[in-house]
C-alpha positions in Angstrom: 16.7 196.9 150.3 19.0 200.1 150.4 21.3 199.1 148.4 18.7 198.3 145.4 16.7 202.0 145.9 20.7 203.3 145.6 21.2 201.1 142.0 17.5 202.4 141.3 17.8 205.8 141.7 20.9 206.0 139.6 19.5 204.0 136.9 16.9 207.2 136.5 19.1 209.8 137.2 21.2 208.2 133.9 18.3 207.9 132.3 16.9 211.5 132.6 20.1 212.6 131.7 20.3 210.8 128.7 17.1 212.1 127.6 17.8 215.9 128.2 20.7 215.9 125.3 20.2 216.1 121.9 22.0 213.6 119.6 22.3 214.1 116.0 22.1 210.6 114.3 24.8 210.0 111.5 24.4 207.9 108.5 26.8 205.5 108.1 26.8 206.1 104.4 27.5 209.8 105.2 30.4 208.4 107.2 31.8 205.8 104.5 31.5 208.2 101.7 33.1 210.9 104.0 36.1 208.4 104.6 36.4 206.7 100.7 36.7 210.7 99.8 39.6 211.2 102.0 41.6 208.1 100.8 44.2 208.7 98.2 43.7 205.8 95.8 46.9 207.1 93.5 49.4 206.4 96.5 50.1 203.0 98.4 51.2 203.3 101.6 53.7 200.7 102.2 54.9 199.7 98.5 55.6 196.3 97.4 58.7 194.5 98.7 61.3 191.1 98.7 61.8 189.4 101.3 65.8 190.3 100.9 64.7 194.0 102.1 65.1 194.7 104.9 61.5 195.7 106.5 61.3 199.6 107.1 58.6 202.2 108.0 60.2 204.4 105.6 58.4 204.2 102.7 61.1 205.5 100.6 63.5 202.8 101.7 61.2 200.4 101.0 60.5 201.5 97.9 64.0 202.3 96.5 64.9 198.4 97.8 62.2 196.8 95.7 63.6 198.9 92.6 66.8 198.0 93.1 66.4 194.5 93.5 64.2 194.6 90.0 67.2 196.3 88.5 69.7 194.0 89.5 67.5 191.0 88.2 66.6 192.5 84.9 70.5 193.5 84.2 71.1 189.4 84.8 68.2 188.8 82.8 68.9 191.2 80.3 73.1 190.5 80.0 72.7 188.4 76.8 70.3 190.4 75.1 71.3 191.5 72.0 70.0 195.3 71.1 71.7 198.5 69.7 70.6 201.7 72.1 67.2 200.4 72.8 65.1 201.5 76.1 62.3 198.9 76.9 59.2 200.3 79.2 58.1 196.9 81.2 54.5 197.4 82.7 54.6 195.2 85.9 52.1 194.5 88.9 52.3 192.8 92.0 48.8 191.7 92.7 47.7 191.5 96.2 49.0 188.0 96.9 52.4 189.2 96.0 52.3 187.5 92.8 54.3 189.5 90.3 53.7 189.8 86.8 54.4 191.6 83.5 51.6 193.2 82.0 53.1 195.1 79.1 56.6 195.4 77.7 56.8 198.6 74.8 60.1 199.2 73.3 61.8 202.1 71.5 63.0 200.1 68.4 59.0 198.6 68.1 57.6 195.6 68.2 58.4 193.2 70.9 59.1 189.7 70.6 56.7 187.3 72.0 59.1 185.2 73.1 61.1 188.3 75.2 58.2 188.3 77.1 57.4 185.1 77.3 60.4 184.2 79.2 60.4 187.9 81.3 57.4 186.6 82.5 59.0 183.3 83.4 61.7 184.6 85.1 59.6 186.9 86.9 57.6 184.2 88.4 60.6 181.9 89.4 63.8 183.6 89.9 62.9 186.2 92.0 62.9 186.1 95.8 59.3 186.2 97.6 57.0 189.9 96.8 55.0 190.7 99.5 52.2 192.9 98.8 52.0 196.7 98.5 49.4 198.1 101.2 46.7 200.6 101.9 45.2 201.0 105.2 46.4 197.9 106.5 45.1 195.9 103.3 47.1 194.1 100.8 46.2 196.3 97.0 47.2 195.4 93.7 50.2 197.4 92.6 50.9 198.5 88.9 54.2 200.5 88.1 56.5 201.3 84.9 59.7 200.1 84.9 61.9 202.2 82.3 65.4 199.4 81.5 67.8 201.6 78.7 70.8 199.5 76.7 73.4 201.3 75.6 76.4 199.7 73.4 79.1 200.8 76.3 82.2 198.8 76.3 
């Protein structure tokens, strides 16, 4: 019997205290439209990578890898293309499944051949090694970047 007065009488002293403080009552949409506000939808935080890199919390790293990679593929891809001092902008994106794909492809000279792209997008798709997804908070995001590729007649 003493030991449920004990349990009873500190069951009301919680609950007077309780009811002596004031709490303010937040909104969660208050909250969620105070956290969307203080995300940074311009910047991923871990970019897009292959599974060659070699995994890093540097961002930079990362980042620099995945270029590189793209470069060395697109000078294989691009060793029998024939084209006098020509820069080509490729518009790519790496969707959040790590599917990568080119969007756009604007060149210098002009018009762009359907079939150049065609078969970009083709070798996109099969010849490189697995993309894993850029992130933001944790989630996998959809990734769109520019990626500038300049010929030069060089011998």
């Amino acid at each position: 019997m003493r030991l449920i007065l004990c349990v009873l009488a500190l069951f009301c002293m919680m609950l007077a205290s309780c009811e002596n403080k004031n709490v303010k009552k937040i909104d969660k949409n208050d909250v969620f439209t105070n956290e969307l506000n203080q995300i940074s939808f311009e910047e991923v935080d871990i970019y897009p990578s292959f599974s060659t890199c070699k995994t890093s919390e540097d961002a930079k790293a990362t980042k620099q890898c995945f270029i590189e990679t793209l470069h060395r593929h697109f000078n294989l891809f691009f060793e029998n293309y024939q084209t006098q001092n020509d820069s080509l902008n490729l518009a790519i994106q790496v969707d959040k499944k790590g599917k990568i794909r080119l969007i756009d492809v604007q060149s210098s000279k002009g018009k762009v051949p359907q079939s150049l792209k065609l078969n970009l997008n083709q070798y996109l798709e099969t010849k490189l090694p697995r993309v894993y997804p850029a992130q933001k908070q944790g989630i996998p995001v959809k990734c769109n970047f520019t990626l500038p590729v300049v010929f030069t007649n060089e011998i």
